[in-house]
Chimera marker file (.cmm) of the C-alpha trace (Angstrom):
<marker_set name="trace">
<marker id="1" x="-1.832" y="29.972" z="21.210" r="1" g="1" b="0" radius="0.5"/>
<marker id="2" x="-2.952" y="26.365" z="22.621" r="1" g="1" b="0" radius="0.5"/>
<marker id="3" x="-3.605" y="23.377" z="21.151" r="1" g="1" b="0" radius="0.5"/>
<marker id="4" x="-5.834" y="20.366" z="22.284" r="1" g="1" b="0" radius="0.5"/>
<marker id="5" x="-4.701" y="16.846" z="21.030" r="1" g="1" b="0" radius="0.5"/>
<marker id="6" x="-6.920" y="14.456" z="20.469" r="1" g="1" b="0" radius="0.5"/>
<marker id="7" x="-7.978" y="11.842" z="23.332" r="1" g="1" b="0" radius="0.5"/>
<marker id="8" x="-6.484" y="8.937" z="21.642" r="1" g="1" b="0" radius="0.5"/>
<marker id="9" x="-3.108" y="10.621" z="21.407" r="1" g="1" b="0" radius="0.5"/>
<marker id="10" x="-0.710" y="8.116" z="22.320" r="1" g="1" b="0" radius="0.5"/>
<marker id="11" x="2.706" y="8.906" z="24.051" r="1" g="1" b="0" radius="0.5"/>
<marker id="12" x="5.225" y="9.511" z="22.224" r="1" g="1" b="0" radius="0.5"/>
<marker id="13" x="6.463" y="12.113" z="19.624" r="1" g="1" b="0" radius="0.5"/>
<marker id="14" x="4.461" y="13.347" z="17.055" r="1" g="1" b="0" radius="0.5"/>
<marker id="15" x="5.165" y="15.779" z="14.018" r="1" g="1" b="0" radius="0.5"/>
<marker id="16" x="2.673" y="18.804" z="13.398" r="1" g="1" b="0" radius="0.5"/>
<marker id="17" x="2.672" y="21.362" z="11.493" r="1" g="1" b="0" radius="0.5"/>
<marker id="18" x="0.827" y="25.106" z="12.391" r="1" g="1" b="0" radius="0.5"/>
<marker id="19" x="0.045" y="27.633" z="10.222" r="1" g="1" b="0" radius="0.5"/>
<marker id="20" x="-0.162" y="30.945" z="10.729" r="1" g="1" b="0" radius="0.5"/>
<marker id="21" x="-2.211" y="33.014" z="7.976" r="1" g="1" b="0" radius="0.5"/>
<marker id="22" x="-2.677" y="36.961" z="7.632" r="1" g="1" b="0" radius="0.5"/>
<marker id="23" x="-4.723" y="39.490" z="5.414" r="1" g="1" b="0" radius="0.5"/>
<marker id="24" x="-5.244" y="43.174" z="4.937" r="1" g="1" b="0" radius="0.5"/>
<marker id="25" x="-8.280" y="43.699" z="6.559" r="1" g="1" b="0" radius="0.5"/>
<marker id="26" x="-10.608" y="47.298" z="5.163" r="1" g="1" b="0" radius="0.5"/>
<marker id="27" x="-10.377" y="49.044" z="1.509" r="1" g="1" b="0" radius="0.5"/>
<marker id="28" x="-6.847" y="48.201" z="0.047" r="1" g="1" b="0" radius="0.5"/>
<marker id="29" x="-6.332" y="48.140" z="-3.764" r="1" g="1" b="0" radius="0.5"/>
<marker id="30" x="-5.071" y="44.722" z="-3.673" r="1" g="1" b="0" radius="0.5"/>
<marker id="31" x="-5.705" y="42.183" z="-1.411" r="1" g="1" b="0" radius="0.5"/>
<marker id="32" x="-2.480" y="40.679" z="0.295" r="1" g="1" b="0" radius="0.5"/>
<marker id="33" x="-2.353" y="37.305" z="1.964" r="1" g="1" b="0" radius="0.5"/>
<marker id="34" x="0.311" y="35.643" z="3.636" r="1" g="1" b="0" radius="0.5"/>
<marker id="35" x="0.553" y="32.057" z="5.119" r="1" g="1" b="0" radius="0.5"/>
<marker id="36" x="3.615" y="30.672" z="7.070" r="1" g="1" b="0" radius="0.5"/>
<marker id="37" x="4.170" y="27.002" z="8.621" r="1" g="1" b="0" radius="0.5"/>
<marker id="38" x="5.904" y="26.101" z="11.312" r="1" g="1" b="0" radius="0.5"/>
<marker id="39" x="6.882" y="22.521" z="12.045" r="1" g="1" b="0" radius="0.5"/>
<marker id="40" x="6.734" y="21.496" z="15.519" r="1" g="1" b="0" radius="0.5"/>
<marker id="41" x="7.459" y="18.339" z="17.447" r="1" g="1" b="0" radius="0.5"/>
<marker id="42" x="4.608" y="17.520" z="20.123" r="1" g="1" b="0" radius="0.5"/>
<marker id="43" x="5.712" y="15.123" z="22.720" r="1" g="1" b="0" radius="0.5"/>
<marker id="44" x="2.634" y="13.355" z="24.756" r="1" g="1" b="0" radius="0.5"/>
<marker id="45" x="3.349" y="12.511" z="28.393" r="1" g="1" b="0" radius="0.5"/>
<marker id="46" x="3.404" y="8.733" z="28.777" r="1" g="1" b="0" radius="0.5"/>
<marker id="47" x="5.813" y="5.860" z="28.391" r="1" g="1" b="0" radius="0.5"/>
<marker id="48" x="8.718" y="6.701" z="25.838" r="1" g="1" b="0" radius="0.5"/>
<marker id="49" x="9.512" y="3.295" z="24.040" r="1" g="1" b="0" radius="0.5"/>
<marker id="50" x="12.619" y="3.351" z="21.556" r="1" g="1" b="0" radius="0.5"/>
<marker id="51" x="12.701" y="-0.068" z="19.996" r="1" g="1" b="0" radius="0.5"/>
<marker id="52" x="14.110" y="-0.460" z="16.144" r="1" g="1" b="0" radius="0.5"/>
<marker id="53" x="13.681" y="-4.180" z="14.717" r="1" g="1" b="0" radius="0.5"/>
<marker id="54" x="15.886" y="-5.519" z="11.579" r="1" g="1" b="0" radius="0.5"/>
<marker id="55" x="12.559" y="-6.597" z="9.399" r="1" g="1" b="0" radius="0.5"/>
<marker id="56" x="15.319" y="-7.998" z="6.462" r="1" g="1" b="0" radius="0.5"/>
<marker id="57" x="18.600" y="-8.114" z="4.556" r="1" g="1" b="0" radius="0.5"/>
<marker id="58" x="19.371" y="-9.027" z="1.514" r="1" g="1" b="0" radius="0.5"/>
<marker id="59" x="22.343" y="-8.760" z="-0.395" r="1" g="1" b="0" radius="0.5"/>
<marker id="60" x="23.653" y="-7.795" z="-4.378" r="1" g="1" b="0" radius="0.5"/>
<marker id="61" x="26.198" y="-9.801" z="-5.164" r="1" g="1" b="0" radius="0.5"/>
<marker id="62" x="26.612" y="-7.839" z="-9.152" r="1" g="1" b="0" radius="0.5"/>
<marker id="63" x="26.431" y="-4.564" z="-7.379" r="1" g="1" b="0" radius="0.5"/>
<marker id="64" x="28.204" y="-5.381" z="-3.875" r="1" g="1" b="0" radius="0.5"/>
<marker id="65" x="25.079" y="-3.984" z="-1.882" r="1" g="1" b="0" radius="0.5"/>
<marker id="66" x="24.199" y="-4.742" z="1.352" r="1" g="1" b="0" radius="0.5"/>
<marker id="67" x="20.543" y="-3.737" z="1.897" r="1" g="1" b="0" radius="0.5"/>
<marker id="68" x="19.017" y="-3.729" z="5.631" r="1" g="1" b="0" radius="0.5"/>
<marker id="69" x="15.581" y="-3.112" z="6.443" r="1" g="1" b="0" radius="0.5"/>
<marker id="70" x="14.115" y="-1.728" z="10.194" r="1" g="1" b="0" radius="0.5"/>
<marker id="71" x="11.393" y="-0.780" z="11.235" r="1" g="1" b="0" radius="0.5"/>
<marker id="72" x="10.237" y="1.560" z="14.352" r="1" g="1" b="0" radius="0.5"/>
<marker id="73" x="8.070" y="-0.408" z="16.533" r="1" g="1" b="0" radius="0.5"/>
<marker id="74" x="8.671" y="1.831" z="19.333" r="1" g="1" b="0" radius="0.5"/>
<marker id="75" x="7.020" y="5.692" z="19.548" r="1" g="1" b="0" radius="0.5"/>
<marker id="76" x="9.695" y="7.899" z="19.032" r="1" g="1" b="0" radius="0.5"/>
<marker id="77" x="9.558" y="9.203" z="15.586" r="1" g="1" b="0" radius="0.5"/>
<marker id="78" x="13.064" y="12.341" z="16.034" r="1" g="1" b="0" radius="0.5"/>
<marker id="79" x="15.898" y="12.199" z="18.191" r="1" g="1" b="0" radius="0.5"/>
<link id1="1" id2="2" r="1" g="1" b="0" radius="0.2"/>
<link id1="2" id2="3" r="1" g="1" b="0" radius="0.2"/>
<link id1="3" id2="4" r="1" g="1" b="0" radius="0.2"/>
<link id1="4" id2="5" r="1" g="1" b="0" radius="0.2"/>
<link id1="5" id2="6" r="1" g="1" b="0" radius="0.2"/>
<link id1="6" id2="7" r="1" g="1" b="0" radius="0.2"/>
<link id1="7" id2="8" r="1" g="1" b="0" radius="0.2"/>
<link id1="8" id2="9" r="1" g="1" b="0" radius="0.2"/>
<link id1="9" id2="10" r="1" g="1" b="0" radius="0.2"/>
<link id1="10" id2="11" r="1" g="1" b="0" radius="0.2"/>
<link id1="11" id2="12" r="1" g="1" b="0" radius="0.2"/>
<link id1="12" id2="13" r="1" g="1" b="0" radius="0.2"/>
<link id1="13" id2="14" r="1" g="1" b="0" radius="0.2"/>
<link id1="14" id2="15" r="1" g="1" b="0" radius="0.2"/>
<link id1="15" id2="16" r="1" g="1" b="0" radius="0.2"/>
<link id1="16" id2="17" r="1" g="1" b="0" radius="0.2"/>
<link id1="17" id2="18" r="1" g="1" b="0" radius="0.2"/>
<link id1="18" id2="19" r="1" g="1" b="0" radius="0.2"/>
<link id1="19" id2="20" r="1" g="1" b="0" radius="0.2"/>
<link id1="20" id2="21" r="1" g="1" b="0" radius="0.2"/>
<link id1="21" id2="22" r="1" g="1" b="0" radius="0.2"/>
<link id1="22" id2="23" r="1" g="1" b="0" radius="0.2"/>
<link id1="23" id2="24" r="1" g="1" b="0" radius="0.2"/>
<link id1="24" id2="25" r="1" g="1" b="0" radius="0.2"/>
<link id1="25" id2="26" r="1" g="1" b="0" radius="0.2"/>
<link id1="26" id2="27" r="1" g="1" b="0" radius="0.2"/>
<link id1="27" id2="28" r="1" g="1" b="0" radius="0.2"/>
<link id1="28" id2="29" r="1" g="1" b="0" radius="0.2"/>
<link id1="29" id2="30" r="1" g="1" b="0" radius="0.2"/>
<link id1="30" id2="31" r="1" g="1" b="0" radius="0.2"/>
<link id1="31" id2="32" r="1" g="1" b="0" radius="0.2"/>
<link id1="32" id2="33" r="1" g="1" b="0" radius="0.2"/>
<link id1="33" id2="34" r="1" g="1" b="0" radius="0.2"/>
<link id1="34" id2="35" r="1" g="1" b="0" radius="0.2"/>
<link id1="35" id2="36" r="1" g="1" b="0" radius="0.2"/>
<link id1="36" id2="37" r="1" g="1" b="0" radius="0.2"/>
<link id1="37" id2="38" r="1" g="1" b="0" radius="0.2"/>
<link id1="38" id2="39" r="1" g="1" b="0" radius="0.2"/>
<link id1="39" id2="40" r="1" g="1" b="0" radius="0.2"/>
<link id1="40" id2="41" r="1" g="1" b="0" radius="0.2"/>
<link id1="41" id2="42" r="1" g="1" b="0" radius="0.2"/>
<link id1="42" id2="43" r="1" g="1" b="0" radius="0.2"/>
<link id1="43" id2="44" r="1" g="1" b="0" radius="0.2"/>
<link id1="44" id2="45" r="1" g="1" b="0" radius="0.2"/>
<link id1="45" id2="46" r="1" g="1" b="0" radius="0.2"/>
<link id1="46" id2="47" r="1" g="1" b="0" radius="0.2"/>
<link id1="47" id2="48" r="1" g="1" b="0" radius="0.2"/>
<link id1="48" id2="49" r="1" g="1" b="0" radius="0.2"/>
<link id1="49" id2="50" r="1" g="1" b="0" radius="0.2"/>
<link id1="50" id2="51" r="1" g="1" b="0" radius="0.2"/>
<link id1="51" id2="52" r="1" g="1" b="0" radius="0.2"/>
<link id1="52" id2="53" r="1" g="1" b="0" radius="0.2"/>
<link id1="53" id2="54" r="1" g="1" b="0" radius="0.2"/>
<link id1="54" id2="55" r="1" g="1" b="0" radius="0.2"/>
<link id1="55" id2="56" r="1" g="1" b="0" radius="0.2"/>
<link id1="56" id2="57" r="1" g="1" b="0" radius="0.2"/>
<link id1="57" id2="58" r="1" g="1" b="0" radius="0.2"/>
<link id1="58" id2="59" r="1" g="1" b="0" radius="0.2"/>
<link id1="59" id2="60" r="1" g="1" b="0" radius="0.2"/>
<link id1="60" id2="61" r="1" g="1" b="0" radius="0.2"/>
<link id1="61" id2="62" r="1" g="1" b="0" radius="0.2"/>
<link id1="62" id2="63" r="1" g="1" b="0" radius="0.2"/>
<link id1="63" id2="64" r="1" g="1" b="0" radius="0.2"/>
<link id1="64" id2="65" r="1" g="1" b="0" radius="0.2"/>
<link id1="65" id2="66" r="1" g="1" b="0" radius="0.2"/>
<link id1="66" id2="67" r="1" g="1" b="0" radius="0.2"/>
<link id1="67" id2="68" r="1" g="1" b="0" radius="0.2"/>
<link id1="68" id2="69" r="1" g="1" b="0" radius="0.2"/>
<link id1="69" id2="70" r="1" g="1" b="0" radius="0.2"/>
<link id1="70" id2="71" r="1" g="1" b="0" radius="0.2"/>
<link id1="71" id2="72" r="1" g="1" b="0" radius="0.2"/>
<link id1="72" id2="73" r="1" g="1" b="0" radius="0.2"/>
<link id1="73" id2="74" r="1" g="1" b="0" radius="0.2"/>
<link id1="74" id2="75" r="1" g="1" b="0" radius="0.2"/>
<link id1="75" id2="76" r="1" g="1" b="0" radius="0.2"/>
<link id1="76" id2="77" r="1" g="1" b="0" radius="0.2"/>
<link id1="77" id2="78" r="1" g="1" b="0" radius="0.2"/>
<link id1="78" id2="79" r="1" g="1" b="0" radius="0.2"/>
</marker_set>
């Protein structure tokens, strides 16, 4: 199996998911079909940035909640 990313890939990790699909091939009664994924994690070569920014907080005084909010402005999606 290969695979061929696109040109504009940029480094980093990147989710992808392959499936794999199989049939009865000739006469059979009934037709059976089977499809499986995979998940995989591609990693392009290139510069790895990991870089997580606080985008807000705000806070719930009635329900004593803290809520932060980042953001991944780097290109590392899984550690």
């Amino acid at each position: 199996m290969t695979s061929h990313p696109p040109r504009h890939a940029e480094p980093g990790d990147h989710h992808a998911l392959v499936l794999l699909t199989a049939r009865v091939v000739g006469t059979a009664q009934v037709g059976v079909r089977t499809r499986i994924g995979v998940g995989v994690l591609v990693r392009m070569p290139g510069d790895i940035v990991r870089r997580i920014a606080v985008t807000g907080l705000s806070a719930s005084r009635a329900k004593h909640v803290l809520t932060l909010r980042l953001a991944n402005r780097g290109n590392v999606t899984s550690g």
